[in-house]
VOKE-717084 format. One record per residue (C-alpha): chain; residue number from 1; residue in three letters; x, y, z. Coordinates in Angstrom, 2 decimals, decimal comma, m for minus. Last residue first. Example, Ala and Ser with C-alpha at 12.3 -4.5 7.8 and 13.67 -1.06 7.14 Angstrom:
  kette   nr  rest        X        Y        Z
      A    2   SER    13,67    m1,06     7,14
      A    1   ALA    12,30    m4,50     7,80
! end
This chain:
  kette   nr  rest        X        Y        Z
      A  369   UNK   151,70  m249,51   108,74
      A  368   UNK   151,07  m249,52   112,64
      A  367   UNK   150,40  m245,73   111,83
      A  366   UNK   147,96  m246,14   109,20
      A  365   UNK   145,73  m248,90   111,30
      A  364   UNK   146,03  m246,54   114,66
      A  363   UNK   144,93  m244,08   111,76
      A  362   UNK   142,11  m245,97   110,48
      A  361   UNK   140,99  m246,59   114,50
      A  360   UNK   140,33  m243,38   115,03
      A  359   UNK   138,63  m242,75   112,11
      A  358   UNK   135,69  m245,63   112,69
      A  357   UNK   135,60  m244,53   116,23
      A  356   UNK   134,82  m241,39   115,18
      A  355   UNK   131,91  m242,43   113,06
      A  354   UNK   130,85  m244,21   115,08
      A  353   UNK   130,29  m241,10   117,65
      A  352   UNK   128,49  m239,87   114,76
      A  351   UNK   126,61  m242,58   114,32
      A  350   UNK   125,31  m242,62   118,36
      A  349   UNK   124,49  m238,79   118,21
      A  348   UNK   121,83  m239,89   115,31
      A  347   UNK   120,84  m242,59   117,34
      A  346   UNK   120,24  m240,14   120,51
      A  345   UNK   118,45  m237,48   117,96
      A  344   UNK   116,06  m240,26   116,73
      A  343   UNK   115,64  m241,78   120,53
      A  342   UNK   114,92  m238,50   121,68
      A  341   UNK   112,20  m237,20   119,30
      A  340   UNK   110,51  m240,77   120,23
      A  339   UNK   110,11  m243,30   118,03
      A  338   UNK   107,12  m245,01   116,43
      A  337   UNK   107,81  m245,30   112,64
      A  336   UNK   106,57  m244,40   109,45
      A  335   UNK   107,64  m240,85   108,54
      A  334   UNK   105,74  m239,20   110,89
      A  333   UNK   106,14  m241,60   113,51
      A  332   UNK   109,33  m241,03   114,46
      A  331   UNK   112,17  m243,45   113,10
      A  330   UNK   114,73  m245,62   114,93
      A  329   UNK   115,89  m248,79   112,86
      A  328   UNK   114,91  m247,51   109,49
      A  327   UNK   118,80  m248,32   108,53
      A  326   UNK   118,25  m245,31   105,37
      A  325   UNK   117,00  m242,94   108,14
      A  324   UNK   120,17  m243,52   110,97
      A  323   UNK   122,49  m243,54   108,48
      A  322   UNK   121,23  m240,15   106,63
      A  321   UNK   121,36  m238,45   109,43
      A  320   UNK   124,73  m239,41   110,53
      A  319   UNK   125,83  m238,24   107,02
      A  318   UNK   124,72  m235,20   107,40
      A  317   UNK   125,50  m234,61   110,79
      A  316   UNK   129,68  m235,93   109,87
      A  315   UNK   128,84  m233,51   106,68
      A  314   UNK   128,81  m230,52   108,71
      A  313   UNK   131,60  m231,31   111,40
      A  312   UNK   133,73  m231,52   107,68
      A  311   UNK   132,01  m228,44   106,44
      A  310   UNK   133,18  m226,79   109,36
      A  309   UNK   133,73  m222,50   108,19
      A  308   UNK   131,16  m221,19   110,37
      A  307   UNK   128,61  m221,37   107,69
      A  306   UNK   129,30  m225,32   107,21
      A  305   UNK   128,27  m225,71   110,68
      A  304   UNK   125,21  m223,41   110,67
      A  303   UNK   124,26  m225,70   107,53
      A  302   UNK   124,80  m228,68   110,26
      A  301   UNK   122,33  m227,45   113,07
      A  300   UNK   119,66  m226,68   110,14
      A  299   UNK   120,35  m230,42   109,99
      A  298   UNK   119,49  m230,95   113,65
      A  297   UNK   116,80  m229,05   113,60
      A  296   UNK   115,00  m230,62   110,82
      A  295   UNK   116,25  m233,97   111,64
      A  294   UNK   114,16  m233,64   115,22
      A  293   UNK   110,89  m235,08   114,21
      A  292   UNK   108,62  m234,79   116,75
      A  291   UNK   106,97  m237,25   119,15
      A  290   UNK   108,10  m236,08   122,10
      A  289   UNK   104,31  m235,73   123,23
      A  288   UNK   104,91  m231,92   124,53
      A  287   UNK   104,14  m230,55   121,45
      A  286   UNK   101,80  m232,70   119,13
      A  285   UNK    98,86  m230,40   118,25
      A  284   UNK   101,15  m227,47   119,49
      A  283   UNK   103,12  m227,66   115,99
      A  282   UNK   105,76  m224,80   116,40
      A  281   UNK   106,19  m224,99   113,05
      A  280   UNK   108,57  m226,57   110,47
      A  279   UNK   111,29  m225,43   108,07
      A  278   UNK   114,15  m226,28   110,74
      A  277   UNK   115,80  m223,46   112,09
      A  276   UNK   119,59  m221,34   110,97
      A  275   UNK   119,53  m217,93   111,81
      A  274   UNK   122,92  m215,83   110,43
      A  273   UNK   125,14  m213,20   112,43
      A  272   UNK   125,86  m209,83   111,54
      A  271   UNK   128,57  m208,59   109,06
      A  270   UNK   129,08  m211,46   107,57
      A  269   UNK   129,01  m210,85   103,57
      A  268   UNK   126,60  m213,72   103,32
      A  267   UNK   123,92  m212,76   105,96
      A  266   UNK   122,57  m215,84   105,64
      A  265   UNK   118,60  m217,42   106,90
      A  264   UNK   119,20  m221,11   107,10
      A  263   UNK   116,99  m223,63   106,29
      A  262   UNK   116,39  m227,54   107,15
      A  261   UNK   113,78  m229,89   106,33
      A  260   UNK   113,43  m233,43   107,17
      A  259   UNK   109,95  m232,48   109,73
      A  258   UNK   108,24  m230,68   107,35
      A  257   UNK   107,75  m233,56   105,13
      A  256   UNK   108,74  m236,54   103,34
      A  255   UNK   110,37  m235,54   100,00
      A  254   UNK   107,43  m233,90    98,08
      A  253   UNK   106,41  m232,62   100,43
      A  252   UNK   109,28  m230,30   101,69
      A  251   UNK   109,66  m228,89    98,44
      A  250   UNK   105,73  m227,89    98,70
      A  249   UNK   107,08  m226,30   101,78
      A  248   UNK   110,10  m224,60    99,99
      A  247   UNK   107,72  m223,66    97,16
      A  246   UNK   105,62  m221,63    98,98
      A  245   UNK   108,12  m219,68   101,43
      A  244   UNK   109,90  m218,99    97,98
      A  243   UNK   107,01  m217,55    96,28
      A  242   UNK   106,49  m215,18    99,33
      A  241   UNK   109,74  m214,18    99,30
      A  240   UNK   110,75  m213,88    96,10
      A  239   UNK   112,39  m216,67    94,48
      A  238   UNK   115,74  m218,17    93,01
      A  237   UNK   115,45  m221,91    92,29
      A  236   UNK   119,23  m223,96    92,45
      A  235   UNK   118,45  m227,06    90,82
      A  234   UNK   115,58  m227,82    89,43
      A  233   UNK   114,88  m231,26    86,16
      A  232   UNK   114,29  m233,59    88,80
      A  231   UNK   111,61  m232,37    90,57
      A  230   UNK   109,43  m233,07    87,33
      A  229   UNK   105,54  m233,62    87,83
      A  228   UNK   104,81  m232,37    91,44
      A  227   UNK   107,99  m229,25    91,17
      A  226   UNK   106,50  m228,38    87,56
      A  225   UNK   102,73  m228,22    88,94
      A  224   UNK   104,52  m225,59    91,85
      A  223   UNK   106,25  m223,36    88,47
      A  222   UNK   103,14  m223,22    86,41
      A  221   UNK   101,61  m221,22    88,94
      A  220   UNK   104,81  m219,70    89,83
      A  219   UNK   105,38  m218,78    86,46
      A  218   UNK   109,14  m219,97    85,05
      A  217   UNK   112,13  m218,44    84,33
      A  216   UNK   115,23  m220,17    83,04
      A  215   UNK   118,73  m219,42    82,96
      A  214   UNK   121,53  m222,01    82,25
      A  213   UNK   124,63  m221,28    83,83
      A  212   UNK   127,70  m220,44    82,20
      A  211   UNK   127,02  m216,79    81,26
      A  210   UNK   127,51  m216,26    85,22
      A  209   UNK   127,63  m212,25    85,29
      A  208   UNK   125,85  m211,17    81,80
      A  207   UNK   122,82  m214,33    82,04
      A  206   UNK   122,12  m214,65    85,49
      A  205   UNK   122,76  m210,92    86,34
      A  204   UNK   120,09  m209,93    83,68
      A  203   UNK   117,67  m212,65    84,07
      A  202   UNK   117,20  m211,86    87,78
      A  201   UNK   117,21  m207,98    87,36
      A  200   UNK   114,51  m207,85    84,42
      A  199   UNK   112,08  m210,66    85,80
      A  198   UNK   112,31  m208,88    89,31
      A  197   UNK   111,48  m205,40    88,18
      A  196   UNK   108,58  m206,93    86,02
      A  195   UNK   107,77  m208,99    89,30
      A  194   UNK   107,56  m205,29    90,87
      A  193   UNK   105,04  m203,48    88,65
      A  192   UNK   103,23  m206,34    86,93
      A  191   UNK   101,88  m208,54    88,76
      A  190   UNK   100,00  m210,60    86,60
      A  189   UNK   101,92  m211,44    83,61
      A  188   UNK   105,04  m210,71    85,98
      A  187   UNK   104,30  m213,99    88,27
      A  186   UNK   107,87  m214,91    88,96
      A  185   UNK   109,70  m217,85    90,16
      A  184   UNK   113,78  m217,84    88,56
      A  183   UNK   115,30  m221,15    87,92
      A  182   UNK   119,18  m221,57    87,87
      A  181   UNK   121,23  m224,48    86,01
      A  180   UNK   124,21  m225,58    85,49
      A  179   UNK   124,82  m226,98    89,58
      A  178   UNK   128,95  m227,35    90,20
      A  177   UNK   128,63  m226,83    93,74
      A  176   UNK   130,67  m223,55    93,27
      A  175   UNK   129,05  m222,56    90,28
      A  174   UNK   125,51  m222,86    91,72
      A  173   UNK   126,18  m221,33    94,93
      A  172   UNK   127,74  m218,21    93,14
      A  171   UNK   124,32  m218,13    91,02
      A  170   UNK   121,61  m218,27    94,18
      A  169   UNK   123,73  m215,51    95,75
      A  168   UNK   124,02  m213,35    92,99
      A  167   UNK   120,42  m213,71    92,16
      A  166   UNK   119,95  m212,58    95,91
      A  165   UNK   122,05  m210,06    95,94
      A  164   UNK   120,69  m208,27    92,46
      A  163   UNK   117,06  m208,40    93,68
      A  162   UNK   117,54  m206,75    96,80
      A  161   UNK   119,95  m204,04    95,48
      A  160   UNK   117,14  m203,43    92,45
      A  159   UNK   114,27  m203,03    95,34
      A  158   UNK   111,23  m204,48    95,39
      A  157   UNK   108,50  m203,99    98,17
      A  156   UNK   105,35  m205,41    98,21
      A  155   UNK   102,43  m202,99    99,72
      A  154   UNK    99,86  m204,33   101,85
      A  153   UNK    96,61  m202,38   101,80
      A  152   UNK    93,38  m203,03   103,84
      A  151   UNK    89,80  m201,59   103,34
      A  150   UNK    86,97  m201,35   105,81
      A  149   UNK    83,44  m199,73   103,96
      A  148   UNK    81,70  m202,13   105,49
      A  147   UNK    82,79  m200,28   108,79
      A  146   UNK    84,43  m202,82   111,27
      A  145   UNK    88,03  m200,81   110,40
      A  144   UNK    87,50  m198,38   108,11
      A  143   UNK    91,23  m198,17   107,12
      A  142   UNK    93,83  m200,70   107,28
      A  141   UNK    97,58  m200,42   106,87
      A  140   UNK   100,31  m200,66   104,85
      A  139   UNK   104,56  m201,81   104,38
      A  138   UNK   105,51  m204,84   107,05
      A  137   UNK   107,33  m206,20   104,05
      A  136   UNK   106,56  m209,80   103,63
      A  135   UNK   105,70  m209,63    99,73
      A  134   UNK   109,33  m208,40    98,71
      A  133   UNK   111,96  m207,39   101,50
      A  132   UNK   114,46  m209,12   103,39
      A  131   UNK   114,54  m212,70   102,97
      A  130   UNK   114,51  m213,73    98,77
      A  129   UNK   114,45  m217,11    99,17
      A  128   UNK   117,27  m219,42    97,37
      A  127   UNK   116,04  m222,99    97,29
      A  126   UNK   117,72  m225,75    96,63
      A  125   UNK   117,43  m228,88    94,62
      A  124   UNK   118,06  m232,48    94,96
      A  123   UNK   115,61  m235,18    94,15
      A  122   UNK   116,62  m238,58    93,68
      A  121   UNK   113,57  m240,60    93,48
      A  120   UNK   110,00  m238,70    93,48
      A  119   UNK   108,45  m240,01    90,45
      A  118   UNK   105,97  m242,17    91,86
      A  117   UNK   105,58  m238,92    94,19
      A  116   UNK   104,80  m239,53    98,03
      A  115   UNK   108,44  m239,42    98,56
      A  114   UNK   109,86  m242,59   100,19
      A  113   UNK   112,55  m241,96   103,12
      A  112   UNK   115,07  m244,79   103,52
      A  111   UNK   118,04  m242,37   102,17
      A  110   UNK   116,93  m238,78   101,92
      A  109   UNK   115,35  m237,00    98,96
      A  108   UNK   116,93  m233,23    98,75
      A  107   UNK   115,38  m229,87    99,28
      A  106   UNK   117,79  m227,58   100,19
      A  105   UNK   116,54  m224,49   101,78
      A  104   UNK   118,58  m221,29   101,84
      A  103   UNK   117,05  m217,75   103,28
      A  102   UNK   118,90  m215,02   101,99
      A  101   UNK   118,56  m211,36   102,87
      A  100   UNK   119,70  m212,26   106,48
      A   99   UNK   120,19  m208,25   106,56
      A   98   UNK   120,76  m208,92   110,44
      A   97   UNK   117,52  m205,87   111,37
      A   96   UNK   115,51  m208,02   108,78
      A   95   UNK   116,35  m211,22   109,48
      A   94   UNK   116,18  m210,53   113,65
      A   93   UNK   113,41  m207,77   113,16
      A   92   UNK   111,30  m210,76   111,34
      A   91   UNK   112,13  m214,04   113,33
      A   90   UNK   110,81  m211,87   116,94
      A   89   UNK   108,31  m208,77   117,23
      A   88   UNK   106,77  m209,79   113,26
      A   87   UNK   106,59  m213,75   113,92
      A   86   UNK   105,39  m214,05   117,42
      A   85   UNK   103,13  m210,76   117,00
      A   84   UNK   101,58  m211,24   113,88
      A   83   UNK   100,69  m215,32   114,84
      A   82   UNK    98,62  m213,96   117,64
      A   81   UNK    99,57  m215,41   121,65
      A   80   UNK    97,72  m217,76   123,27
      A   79   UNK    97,63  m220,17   120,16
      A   78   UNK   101,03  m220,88   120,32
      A   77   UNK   104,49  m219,65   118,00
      A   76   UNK   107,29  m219,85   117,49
      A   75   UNK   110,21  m222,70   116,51
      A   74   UNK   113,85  m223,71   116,83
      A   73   UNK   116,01  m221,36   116,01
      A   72   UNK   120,50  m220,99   116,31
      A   71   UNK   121,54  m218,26   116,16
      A   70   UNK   125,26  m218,06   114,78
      A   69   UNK   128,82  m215,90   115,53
      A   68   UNK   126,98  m214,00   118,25
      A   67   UNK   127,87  m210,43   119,42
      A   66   UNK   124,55  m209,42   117,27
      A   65   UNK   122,00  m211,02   119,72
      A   64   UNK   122,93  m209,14   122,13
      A   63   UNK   121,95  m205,92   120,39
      A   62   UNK   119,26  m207,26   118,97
      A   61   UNK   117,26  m207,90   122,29
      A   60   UNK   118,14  m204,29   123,46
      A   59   UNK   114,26  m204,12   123,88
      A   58   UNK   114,15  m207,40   125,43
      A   57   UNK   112,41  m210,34   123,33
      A   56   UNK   109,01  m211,26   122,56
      A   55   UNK   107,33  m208,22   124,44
      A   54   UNK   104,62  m207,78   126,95
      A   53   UNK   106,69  m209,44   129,80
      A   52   UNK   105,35  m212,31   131,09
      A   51   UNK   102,71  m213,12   128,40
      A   50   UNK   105,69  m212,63   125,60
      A   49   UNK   107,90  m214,43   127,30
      A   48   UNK   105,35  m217,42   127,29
      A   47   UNK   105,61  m216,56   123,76
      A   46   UNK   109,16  m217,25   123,43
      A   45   UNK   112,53  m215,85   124,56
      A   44   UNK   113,89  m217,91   126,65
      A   43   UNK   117,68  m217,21   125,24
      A   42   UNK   120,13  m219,98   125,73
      A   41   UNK   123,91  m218,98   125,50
      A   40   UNK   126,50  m221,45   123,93
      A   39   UNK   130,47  m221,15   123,79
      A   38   UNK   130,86  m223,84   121,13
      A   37   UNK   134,33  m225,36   121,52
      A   36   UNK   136,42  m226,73   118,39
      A   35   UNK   140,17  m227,41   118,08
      A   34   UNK   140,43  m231,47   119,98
      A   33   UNK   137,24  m232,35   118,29
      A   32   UNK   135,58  m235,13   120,14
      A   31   UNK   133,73  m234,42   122,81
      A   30   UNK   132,71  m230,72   120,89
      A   29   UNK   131,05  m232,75   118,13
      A   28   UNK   129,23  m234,89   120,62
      A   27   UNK   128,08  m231,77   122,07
      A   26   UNK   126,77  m230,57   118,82
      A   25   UNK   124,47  m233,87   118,64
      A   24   UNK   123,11  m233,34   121,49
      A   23   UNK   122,09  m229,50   121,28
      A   22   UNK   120,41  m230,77   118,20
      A   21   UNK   118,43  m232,86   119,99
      A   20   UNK   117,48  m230,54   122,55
      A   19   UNK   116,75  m228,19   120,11
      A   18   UNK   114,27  m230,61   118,65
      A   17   UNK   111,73  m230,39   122,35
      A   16   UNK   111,84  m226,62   122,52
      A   15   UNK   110,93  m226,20   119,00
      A   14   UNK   107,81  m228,81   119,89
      A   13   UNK   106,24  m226,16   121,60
      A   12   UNK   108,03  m222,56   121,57
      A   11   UNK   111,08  m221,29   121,20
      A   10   UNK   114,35  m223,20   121,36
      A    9   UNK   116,13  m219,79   121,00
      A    8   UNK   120,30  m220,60   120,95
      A    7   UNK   122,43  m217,82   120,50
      A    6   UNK   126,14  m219,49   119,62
      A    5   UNK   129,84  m218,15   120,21
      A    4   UNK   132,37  m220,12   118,28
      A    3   UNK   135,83  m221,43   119,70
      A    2   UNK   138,63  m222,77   116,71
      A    1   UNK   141,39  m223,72   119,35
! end
């Protein structure tokens, strides 16, 4: 019996509402999988947390975190409490502190799901963020503050370790999936102290360590008119962090919207646990309506799968998900339709039990022959 031990932090607003879906689905997994049981522990810790106790999660908050195989994230954040605090007292220290130095986002057009480009058809690229360090380093300060003399600094931080794991990362994925191509997002003409660093590091370990790939590296700029005019032509991207946060949403665009896309923040050599959480917000103009779209979470819910070593309870989501969209049958309103975040993530639950139906009764089949 394959058990796994999961952190689960629904969050705030409509996070809480998609983990219940993806909660769903898992136990439908667990129903019917004679070797797998998910030992699952809910954490409240949110921003009502926050206003209750001063703090988004207990001071040894980490600690417990880290006897976890997986987290798994929903969403943070409300307008009572300031977007610094939700994100730098709760997802930061938790990729940080759990070197999640990766943060993977495939972007992929779904079945049934129309991309608001005329060329948008059969899209499929990922994503490999830089996590750790780079533009989001908590590095600075302000000076002068309400004097019109007031001055800010934020300093971005690039390191050659950072830069090499991430490249590495980006390039193993792409030779194992068979992908021939990797796409590096710089701005060096512009910034030209650490994206020179970047440019020199990427390009190196691309082209010496996985000579079979194809290396390319494009300016951002350029880089988000190439992802409107060509999606096509990506495959595995390797970014900084900022750059990468960018692109993943305009990823999301371009094939339907926050609410189809997964990520997953890896610690690849597994010495802490990984995050996985849908792409999207907290989105309080529409939590509490059940009106969200829970594929997000419930795909983030099947990269966490794979991680643990279950690509086959990861592709059963997967292709649940995909079922469910390309029928058009149940579908919430943000991508044309006018169901509720329960009835998607109950249909979804209902193809996968299908889908075991469908097995068991190939091998009654096989046997009888």
């Amino acid at each position: 019996m394959a058990e796994y031990n999961l952190a689960i932090i629904a969050g705030d607003g409509i996070g809480i509402e998609v983990m219940e879906e993806a909660l769903k689905v898992l136990s439908v997994l667990e129903e019917h999988e004679n070797d797998f049981k998910l030992n699952i522990e809910k954490f409240p810790w949110n921003s009502d947390y926050y206003l209750a106790h001063g703090r988004m999660m207990p001071e040894d908050g980490l600690e417990t975190l880290r006897n976890f195989d997986a987290i798994l994230f929903g969403a943070i954040g409300d307008v009572r409490v300031p977007d610094n605090v939700t994100v730098w007292e709760l997802i930061m220290p938790i990729r940080k502190q759990f070197q999640q130095y990766v943060n993977f986002r495939p972007v992929k057009t779904l079945p049934g799901i129309s991309s608001p480009l005329r060329n948008g058809e059969n899209i499929d690229l990922v994503i490999f963020r830089e996590n750790s360090e780079g533009e989001y380093s908590d590095s600075g300060g302000r000076l002068f503050e309400s004097q019109s003399t007031e001055l800010a600094v934020q300093n971005t931080i690039m390191t050659r370790a950072g830069i090499e794991k991430i490249t590495r990362a980006a390039c193993e994925y792409a030779v194992s999936t068979g992908r021939k191509k990797v796409t590096s997002a710089t701005k060096s003409n512009a910034v030209t102290h650490a994206l020179k660093l970047w440019d020199e590091h990427v390009k190196r370990v691309v082209t010496e360590e996985f000579s079979e790939l194809e290396f390319e590296s494009n300016y951002i700029d350029a880089l988000v008119a190439y992802f409107v005019q060509r999606p096509q032509s990506f495959e595995v991207v390797v970014a900084s962090n900022l750059f990468g946060d960018i692109l993943s949403d305009l990823g999301s665009g371009i094939v339907g919207g926050l609410g189809l896309s997964p990520s997953a923040n890896i610690n690849p050599e597994r010495n802490y646990p990984s995050m996985f959480e849908p792409v999207h917000g907290s989105a309080p103009d529409i939590a509490g309506k059940g009106i969200a779209n829970p594929i997000a979470q419930i795909w983030s819910a099947a990269l966490m799968m794979e991680h643990l070593g279950r690509r086959d309870l990861s592709l059963k989501i997967v292709q649940a998900i995909e079922e469910v969209l390309f029928e058009k049958k149940v579908i919430t309103a943000d991508i044309g339709g006018n169901a509720t975040t329960s009835q998607m993530g109950s249909a979804i639950m209902e193809k996968i039990k299908e889908q075991y139906i469908t097995e068991k009764m190939g091998s009654l089949i096989h046997g009888t022959n």
